[in-house]
ZAMARGU-4260 file (C-alpha; in steps of 0.2 Angstrom, whole numbers, plus 5000, padded with zeros to 4 digits):
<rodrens>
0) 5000/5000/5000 | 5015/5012/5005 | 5023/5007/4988 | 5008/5009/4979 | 5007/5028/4986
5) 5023/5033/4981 | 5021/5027/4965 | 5007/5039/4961 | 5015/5052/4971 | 5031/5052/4959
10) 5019/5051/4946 | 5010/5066/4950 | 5026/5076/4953 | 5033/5071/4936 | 5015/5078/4926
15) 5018/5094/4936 | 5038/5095/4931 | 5034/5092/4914 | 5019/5105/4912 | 5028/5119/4923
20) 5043/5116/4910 | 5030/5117/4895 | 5023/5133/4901 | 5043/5142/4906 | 5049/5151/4894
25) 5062/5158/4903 | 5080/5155/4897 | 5096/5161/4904 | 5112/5170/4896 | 5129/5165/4898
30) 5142/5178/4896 | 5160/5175/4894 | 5170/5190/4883 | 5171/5187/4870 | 5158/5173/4870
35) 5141/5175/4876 | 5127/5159/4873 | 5110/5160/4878 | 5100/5143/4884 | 5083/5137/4889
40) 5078/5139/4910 | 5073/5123/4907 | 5089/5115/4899 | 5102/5126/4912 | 5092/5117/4925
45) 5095/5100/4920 | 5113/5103/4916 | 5114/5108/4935 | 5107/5091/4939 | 5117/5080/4928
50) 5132/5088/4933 | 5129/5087/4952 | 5124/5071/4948 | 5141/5066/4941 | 5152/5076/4953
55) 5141/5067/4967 | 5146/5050/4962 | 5163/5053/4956 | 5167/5061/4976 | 5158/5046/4983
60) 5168/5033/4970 | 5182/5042/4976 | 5181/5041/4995 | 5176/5023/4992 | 5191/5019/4983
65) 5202/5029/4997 | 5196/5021/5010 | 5196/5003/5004 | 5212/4999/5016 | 5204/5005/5031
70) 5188/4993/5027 | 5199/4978/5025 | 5209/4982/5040 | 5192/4982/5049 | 5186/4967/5040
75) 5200/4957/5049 | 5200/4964/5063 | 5183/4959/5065 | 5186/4940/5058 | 5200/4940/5071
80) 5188/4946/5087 | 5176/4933/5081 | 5189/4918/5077 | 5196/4923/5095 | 5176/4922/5102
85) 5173/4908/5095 | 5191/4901/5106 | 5183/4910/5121 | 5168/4897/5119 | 5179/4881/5115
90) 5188/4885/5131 | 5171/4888/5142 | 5164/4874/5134 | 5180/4862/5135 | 5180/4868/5156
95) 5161/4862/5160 | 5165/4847/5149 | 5178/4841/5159 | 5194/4842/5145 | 5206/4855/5158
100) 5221/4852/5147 | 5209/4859/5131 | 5201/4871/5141 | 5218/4876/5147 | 5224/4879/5128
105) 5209/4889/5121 | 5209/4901/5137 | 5229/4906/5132 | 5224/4908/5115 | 5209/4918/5121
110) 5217/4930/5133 | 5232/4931/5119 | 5221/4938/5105 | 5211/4950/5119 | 5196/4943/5120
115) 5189/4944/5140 | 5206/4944/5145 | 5199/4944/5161 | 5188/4930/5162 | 5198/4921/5150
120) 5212/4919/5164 | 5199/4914/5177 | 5197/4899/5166 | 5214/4897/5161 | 5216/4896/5181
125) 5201/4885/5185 | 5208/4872/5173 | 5225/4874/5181 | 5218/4871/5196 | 5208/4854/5190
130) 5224/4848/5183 | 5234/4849/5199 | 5246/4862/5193 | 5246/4877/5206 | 5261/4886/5197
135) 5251/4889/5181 | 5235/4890/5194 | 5242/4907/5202 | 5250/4913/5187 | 5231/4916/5179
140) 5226/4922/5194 | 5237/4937/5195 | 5234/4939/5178 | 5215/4940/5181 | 5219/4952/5194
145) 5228/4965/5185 | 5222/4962/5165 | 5204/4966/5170 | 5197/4976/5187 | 5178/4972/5182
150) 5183/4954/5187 | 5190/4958/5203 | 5177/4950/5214 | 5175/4936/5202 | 5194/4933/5204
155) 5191/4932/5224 | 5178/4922/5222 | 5186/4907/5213 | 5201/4913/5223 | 5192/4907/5239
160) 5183/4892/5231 | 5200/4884/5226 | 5208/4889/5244 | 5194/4878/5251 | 5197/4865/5239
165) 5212/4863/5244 | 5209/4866/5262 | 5217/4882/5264 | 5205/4888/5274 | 5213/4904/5281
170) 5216/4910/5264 | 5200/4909/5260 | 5193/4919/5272 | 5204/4933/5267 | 5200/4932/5252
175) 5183/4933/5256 | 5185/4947/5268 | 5194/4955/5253 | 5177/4953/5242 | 5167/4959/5259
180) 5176/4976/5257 | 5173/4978/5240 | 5153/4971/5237 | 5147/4966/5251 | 5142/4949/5256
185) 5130/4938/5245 | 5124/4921/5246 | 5138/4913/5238 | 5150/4919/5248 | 5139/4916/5264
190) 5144/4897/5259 | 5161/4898/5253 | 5163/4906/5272 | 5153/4893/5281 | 5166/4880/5273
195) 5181/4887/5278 | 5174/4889/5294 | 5168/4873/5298 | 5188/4868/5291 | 5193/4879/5303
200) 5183/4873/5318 | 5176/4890/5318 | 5162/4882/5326 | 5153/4901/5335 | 5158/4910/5315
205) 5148/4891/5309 | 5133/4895/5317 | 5131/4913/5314 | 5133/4909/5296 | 5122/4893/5295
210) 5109/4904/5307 | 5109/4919/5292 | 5108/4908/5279 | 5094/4898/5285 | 5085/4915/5286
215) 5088/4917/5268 | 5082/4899/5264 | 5099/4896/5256 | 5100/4878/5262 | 5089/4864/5265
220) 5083/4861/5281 | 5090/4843/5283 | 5108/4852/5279 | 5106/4867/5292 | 5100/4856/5305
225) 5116/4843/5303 | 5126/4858/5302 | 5119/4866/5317 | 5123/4850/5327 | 5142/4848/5320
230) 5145/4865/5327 | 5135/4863/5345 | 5145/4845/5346 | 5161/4855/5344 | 5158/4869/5355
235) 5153/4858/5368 | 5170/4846/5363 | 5180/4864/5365 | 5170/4866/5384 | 5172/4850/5389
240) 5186/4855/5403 | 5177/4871/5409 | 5160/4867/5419 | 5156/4885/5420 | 5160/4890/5401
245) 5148/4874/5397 | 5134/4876/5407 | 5134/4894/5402 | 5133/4887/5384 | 5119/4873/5386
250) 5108/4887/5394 | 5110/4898/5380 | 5107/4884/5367 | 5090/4888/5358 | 5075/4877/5363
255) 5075/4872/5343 | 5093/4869/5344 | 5092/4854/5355 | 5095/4840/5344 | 5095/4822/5350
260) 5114/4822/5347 | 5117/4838/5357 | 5107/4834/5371 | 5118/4816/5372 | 5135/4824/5371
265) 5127/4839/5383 | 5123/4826/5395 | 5139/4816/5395 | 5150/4829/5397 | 5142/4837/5411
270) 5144/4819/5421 | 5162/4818/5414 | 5164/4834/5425 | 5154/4829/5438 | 5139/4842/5435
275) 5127/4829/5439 | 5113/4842/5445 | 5114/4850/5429 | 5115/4836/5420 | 5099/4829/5429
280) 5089/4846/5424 | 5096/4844/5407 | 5090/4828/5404 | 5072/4830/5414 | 5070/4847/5404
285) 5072/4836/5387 | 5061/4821/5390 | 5048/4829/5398 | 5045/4842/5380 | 5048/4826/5372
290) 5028/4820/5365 | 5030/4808/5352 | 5037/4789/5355 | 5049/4794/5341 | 5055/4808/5349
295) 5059/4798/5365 | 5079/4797/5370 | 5083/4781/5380 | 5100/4784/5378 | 5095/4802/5391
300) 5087/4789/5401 | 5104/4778/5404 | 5115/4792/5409 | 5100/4797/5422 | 5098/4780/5430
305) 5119/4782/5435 | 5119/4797/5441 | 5122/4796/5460 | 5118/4812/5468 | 5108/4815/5482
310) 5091/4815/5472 | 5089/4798/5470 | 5071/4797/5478 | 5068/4811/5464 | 5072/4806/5451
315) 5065/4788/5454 | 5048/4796/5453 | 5050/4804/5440 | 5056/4791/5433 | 5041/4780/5436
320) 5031/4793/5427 | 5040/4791/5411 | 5037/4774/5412 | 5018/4775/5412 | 5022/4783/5395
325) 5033/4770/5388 | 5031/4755/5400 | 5042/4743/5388 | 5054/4754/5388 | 5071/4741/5394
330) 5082/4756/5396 | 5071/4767/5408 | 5064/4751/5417 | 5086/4746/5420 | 5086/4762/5425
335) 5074/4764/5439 | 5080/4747/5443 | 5096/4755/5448 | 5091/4769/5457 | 5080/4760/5468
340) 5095/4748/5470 | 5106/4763/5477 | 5090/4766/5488 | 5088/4750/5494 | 5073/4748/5486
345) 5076/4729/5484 | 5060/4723/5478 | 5057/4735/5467 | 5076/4736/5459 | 5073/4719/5458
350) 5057/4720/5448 | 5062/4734/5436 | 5075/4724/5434 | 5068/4708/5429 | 5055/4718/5418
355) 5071/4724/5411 | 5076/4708/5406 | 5062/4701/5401 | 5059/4716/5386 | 5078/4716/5379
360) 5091/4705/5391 | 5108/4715/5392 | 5124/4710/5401 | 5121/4726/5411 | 5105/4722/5417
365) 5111/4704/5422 | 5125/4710/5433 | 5116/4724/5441 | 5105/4710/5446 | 5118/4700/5451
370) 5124/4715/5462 | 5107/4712/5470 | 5107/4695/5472 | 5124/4698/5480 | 5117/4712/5492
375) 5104/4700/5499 | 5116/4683/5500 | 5109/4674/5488 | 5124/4668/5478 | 5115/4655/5467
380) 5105/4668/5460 | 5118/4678/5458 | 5129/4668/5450 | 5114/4662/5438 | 5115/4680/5430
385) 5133/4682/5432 | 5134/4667/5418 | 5121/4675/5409 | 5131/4689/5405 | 5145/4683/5403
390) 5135/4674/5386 | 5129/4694/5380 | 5140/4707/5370 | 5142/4724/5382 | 5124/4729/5380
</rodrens>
């Protein structure tokens, strides 16, 4: 349709050309002494035309032919850029695909021809690194420091990766702290951290870290919650000689930090140092939020049935009401047969104890009866389950 218009438009301007040129009779007199000629308006006019016409295209012949080496000097130029693009590719391709030898190649030739030369050294120095070769590793490195400053924090990225990598943990916090300075913190360096942390048995930095990224739901749960245990089951390792650091730890744990895990280790290092009351109020706190038979610790229950401080009659009634919650319980009822043994509770250590037996014999609950037996002089029962354990593993 637009052609169509600009047809009749040039059709319409050539009728009026022709029928203004039909009606001018002007003419135009050229005077050069002693010459003079005298021509038509209309004649001189297309004269004009054809002779800028020719002069137009003789100039642009002219510039066309002058600058012909320019033009091929760009055409190459730009056949070199995308050869060397095309290597740039090979060598990102060649890296994810695994060939670090071919990889290493094409990112030379790359950062030779100047194509990225920044980027092109962070591959060159990623397949150094996959091929074991830490000379040619750091040389690209430097090189990807100083050929290009947008790829400064890329740099200390990969710089803190590989540093984990090869467990160089402190180097790789200063290189993220470097990267810190410059942009901030972001999620992936929130996990490179927490790596070199946890190599460092930063365990307080792991659980600051693991505590933000959980907020920012950068890691599954199952992970953050292993994680939050490693670091509670080191710091508690790293109190285990200081009863007052420790108990001032455990009472700040978090409610949902309290792992199964946690809790154990709590509990036996607080009886390694002889903290049995807080040990006792560790353990009573834990089992008694406890709702589920899932959920339910029996290991807890065998560190609480040897404690021996004062609170035996205590504990054996709270005790006793656990174990109208999970009566077959062979742990809590070997329990309760122990403390009511340290009571004198005879008939009803023996009991608990026999109920023990009956749900899952041990060798522990055979000798504690035995022990009975002994207490009371009856050495034919006692040596019954003295044999008897002597037949189990150290259950």
């Amino acid at each position: 349709m637009r052609g169509l218009f600009w047809i009749i438009t040039l059709c319409g301007l050539a009728v009026a050309v022709a029928l203004g040129a039909r009606e001018n009779e002007g003419y135009v007199l050229l005077v050069l002494p002693p010459w003079r000629a005298e021509v038509s308006l209309n004649l001189f006019i297309v004269a004009l035309l054809a002779i800028f016409f020719v002069l137009y295209v003789g100039t642009r012949a002219l510039a066309v032919t002058l600058g012909m080496p320019r033009r091929v000097r760009e055409y190459r130029a730009q056949r070199q850029r995308e050869s060397a693009s095309l290597v740039f590719q090979d060598a990102v391709r060649l890296l994810f695909e695994g060939r670090f030898g071919q990889a290493l190649k094409k990112a030379t030739e790359a950062h030779g021809a100047g194509t990225a030369p920044g980027l092109s050294a962070l591959i060159a120095a990623r397949a150094a690194q996959r091929m074991r070769e830490p000379e040619k590793q750091q040389y690209w490195l430097e090189h990807a420091k100083t050929d290009d400053p947008r790829t400064e924090a890329a740099t200390l990225m990969l710089d803190a990766e590989m540093a984990n990598e090869a467990r160089r943990f402190g180097e790789s916090l200063a290189a993220l702290e470097k990267l810190q300075g410059k942009q901030g913190r972001h999620i992936a360096a929130l996990r490179l951290e927490l790596r070199a942390r946890q190599g460092l048995s930063d365990w307080d930095g792991v659980l600051k870290l693991v505590r933000q990224l959980a907020k920012r739901d950068a890691l599954p749960l199952e992970v953050v919650s292993e994680i939050r245990t490693q670091a509670h089951l080191g710091n508690i390792a790293k109190r285990v000689a200081d009863q007052g650091k420790l108990t001032a730890y455990l009472r700040a744990l978090p409610e949902e930090e309290r792992g199964r895990r946690v809790v154990l280790a709590a509990a036996r290092a607080l009886v390694g140092l002889g903290a049995e009351a807080e040990a006792q109020k560790l353990i009573e706190a834990v089992l008694d939020a406890l709702e589920k038979d899932d959920e339910w610790q029996p290991e807890l229950v065998a560190i609480y049935g040897r404690l021996t401080n004062s609170e035996q009659t205590a504990r054996i009634a709270k005790a006793e009401g656990w174990l109208r919650q999970h009566p077959d319980d062979a742990r809590l009822l070997k329990a309760l047969g122990r403390m009511c043994l340290r009571q004198r509770l005879w008939g009803k250590a023996q009991s608990y104890l026999e109920a023990s037996l009956s749900v899952a014999p041990s060798q522990q609950g055979h000798l504690e009866l035995a022990r009975l037996f002994d207490l009371l002089e009856r050495p034919d029962d006692a040596n019954k389950h003295y044999r008897a354990s002597a037949l189990l593993d150290g259950r």
